[in-house]
N, C-alpha and C positions, 0 to 999 in steps of 0.2 A: 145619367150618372157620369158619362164618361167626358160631357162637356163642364160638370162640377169639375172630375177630376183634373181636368188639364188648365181650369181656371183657378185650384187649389194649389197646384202645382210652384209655381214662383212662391207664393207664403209660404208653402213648405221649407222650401229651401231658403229664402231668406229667415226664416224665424230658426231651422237648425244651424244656420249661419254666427246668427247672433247670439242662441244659446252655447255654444262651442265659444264666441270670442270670450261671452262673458265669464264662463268658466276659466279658461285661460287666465285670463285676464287677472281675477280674484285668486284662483290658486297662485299665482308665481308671485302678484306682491304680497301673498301669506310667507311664501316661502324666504323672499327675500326679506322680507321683517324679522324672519327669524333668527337671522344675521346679528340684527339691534343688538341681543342684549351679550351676543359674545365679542364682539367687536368694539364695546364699551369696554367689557374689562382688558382687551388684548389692549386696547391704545392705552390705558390707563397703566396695564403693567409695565407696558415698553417705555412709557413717559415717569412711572419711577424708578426704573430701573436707568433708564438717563440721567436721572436726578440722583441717583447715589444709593436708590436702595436694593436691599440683596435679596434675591430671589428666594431664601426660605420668608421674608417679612412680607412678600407679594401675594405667594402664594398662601399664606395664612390669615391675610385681611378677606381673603374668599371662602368659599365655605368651606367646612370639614370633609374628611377624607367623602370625593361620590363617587357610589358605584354607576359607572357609565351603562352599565347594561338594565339597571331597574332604576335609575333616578333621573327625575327632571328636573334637578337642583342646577345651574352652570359649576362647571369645573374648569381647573386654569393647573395652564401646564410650564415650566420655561425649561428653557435647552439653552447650550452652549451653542457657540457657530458653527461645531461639526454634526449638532444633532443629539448629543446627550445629555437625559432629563436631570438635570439640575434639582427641580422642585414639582411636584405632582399634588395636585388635591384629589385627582381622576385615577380609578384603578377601574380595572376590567376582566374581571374573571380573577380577583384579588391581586393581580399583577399591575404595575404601571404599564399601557398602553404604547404599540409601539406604532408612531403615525403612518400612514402610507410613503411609499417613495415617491419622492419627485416633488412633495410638496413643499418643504424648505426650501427647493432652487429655485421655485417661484417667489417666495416669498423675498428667498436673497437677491432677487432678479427685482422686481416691483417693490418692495417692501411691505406685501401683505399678502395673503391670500384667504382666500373666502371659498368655502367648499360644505358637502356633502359627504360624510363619511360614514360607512356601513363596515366596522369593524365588523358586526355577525348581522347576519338575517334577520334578524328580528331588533337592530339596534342598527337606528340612524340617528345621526345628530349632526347640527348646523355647529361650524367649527371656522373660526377666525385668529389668521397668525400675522402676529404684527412681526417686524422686524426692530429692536434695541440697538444702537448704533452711538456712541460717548468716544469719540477720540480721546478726550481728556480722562477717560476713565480705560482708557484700553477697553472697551465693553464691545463685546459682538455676538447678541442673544437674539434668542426667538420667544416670544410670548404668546402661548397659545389657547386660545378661550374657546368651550363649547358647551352645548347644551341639546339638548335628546328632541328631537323635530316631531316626539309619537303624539303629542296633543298637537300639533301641527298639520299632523297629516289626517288625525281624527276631526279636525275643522275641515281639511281639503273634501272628507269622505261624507261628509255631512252636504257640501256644498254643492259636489257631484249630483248626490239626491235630491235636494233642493231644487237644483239646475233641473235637471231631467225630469222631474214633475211640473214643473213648470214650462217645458216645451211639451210637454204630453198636451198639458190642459190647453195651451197655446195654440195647439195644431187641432188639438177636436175644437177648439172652438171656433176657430178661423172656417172652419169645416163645417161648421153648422152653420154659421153664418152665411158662408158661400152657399149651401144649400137650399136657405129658405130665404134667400133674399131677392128678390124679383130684377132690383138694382143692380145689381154684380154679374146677374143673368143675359140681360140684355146683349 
């Protein structure tokens, strides 16, 4: 048994190897896709709001008031250049949301930022802030789009279980095989 064992040994570890990449792998460009659909409407506000239009007409071609805390609708937010909300479709605990600090310097700094935000415990959402910039319009806004990551991460948790029965089955079988294979033995 113990020359099974130490002939099982390397498949072990290369098959948890590649079930951990592949994991990795598929959770983060879930996650990064999750990006897509708030980062569509953040460029599209910033680019009408370049183009001449005002942030209550921005924020009202998006959806109706959404609660950030139970809805998986996107919601769109704009700010002036010091940081205050302008136009909100997004409230949160029936208040307009106040975003973390530090993310607008990024934004003013690169012209966008892309993040994870966990206003409460139980509420995460992918959230994309473009920067509005119109010399010709004196304009200096932020437009900010997100949308709730919980069917997101109930795909990651689905994917975990997936993954891990499938190195289970991988290693007993690798294991069975090592064991009754006379070829492997040798």
């Amino acid at each position: 048994m113990k020359k099974i064992f130490i002939k099982f040994l390397p498949f072990a570890v290369a098959i948890t190897l590649l079930s951990v990449l592949v994991y990795g792998a598929v959770q983060q460009e879930m996650r990064m896709s999750a990006n897509d659909l708030p980062m569509q409407i953040a460029e599209d506000g910033a680019f009408a709001l370049e183009s001449g239009s005002i942030p209550a007409e921005i924020v009202s071609h998006g959806s109706p008031q959404v609660d950030i805390g139970t809805s998986l609708a996107p919601w769109l937010m704009v700010l002036d250049d010091k940081g205050e909300v302008l136009e909100s479709s997004g409230v949160l605990s029936g208040t307009v949301p106040q975003l973390p600090a530090g993310v607008l310097d990024k934004a003013r700094a690169t012209g966008e930022n892309k993040f994870t935000w966990q206003p409460y415990e139980d509420v995460r959402d992918a959230v994309v802030i473009e920067r509005a910039v119109s010399m010709s319009r004196q304009l200096s806004a932020f437009v900010v789009a997100g949308h709730s990551l919980r069917e997101t991460e109930n795909h990651a948790q689905t994917l975990l279980l997936d993954v891990a029965v499938g190195w289970l089955v991988t290693l007993i079988g690798t294991f069975i095989v090592l064991a009754f294979s006379r070829r492997f033995l040798i």
